[in-house]
N, C-alpha and C positions, 0 to 999 in steps of 0.2 A: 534587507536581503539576508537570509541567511544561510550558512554553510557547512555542510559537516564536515570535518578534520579530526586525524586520527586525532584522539582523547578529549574532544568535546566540539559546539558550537560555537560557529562566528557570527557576529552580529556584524553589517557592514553597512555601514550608509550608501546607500542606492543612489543617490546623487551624485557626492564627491568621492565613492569608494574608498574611504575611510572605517577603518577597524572603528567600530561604535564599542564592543566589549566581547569577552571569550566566555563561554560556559562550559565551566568541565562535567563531563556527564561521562561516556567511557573511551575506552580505549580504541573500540571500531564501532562504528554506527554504522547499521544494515541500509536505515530510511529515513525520513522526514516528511512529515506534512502540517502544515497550517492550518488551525479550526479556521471554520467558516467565517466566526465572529472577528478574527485575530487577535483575540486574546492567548491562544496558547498556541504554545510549538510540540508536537508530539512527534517523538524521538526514537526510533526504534535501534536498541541497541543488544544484542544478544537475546538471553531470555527474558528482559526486562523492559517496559514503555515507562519511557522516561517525560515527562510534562513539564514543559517549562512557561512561566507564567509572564506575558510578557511583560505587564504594568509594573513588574520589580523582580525581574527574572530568577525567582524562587523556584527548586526543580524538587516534581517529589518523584518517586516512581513503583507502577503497579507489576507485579510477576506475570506472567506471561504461563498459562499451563503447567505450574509448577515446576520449573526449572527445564525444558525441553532447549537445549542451544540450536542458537543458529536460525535465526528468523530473517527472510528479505526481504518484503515490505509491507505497506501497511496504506489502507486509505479509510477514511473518516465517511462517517454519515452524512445525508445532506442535511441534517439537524445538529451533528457533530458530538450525536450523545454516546454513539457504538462505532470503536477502530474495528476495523477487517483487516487482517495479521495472516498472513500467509509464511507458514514456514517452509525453510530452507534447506538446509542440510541432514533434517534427520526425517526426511519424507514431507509432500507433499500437505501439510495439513492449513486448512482455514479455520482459525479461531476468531469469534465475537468477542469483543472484550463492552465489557459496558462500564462503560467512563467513571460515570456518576456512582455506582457500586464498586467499582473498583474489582470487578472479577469477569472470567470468560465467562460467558453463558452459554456458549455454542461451538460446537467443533466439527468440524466433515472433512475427510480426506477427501484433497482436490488433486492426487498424482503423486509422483516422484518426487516431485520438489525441483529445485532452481528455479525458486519463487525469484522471476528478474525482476515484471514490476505488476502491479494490480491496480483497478482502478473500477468505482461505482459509476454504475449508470446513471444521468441527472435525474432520473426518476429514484434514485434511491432503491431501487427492486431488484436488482441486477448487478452482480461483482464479478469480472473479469479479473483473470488470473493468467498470468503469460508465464508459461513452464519453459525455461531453456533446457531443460535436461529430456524433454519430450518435442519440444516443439510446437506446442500445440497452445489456444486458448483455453481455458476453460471458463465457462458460463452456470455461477451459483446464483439463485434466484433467494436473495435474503431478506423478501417480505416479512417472511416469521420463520419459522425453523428452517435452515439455508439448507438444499438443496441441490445438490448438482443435476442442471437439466442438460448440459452438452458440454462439447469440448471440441473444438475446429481445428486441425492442423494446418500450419501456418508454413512449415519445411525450415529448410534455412539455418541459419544459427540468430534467433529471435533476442531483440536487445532492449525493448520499449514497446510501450503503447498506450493510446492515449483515444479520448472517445471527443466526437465532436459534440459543443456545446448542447445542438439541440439530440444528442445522443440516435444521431441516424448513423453515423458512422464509429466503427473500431477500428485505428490506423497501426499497425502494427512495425517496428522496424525489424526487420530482418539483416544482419550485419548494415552493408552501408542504401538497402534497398528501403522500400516503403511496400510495402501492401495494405488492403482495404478487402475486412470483412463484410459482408453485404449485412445488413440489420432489416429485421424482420420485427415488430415490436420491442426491440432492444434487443433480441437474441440475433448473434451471426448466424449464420445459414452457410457461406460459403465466402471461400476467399476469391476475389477479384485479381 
């Protein structure tokens, strides 16, 4: 299990919930997420993605659009080779980052920003982005040069979202509510 805390990672045994080890990495961490393989932990921590290895928890870390502060989250590829990096505070922006080169390859204004949480379609085609400061989803089609093909307004003050596995649904939280965007080939269409 692992957890962010201000000035780095906890590693916690999932069993006995026992502190396994800490990794300092910075001082506020935006995100987190697991590659697929679980071999790495990727960290999002200001304007920097931070990679932690887990076999010997070695961190190194790649820049982020050359220095842009203030990133929200981030969700990984279903092959785990390209983060999708949504920024936060200094506008709406989605950046590709490719792992393996260690640089953005792609950028598109996805709104405002209050990047709260993002997350890929299981087909990999499609990145979801939940704006709090709009309120709205947006839907970037990042087959090959990403896209924005919609954006659904969701109202509310939006805190989460998450797509179900066989990607028919986008469940969005709206403070202590739930809604369900209706999925049309993986794009929402409307809210339920």
């Amino acid at each position: 299990l692992y957890v962010a805390q201000e000035g780095g990672l906890l590693v916690v045994d999932s069993v006995n919930l026992g502190l396994k080890n800490t990794i300092p990495i910075a001082k506020v961490i935006d995100d987190l997420v697991v590659s697929p393989d679980g071999e790495n932990i990727y960290v999002l921590a200001g304007d920097r993605l931070f990679i932690v290895k887990v076999s010997n928890w070695q961190v190194r870390s790649i820049p982020i659009n050359g220095g842009d502060p203030g990133y929200g989250c981030i969700s990984l590829s279903v092959d785990g080779r390209r983060a999708y990096i949504v920024g936060n505070y200094q506008g709406g922006t989605l950046h590709v980052l490719d792992i393996d080169e260690e640089v953005v390859s792609a950028s598109i204004n996805v709104g405002m920003g209050g990047g709260r949480d993002c997350k890929l379609h299981p087909s990999g085609r499609y990145f979801y982005y939940l704006s709090e400061y709009e309120a709205k989803v947006c839907v970037v089609d990042v087959l090959n040069a990403p896209v924005m093909i919609r954006s659904v307004s969701v109202g509310g003050n939006p805190v989460g979202l998450d797509i179900t596995p066989n990607g028919a649904r986008v469940y969005v939280c709206i403070g202590f509510f739930i809604s369900v965007l209706a999925i049309v080939d993986g794009v929402p269409v409307s809210v339920a």
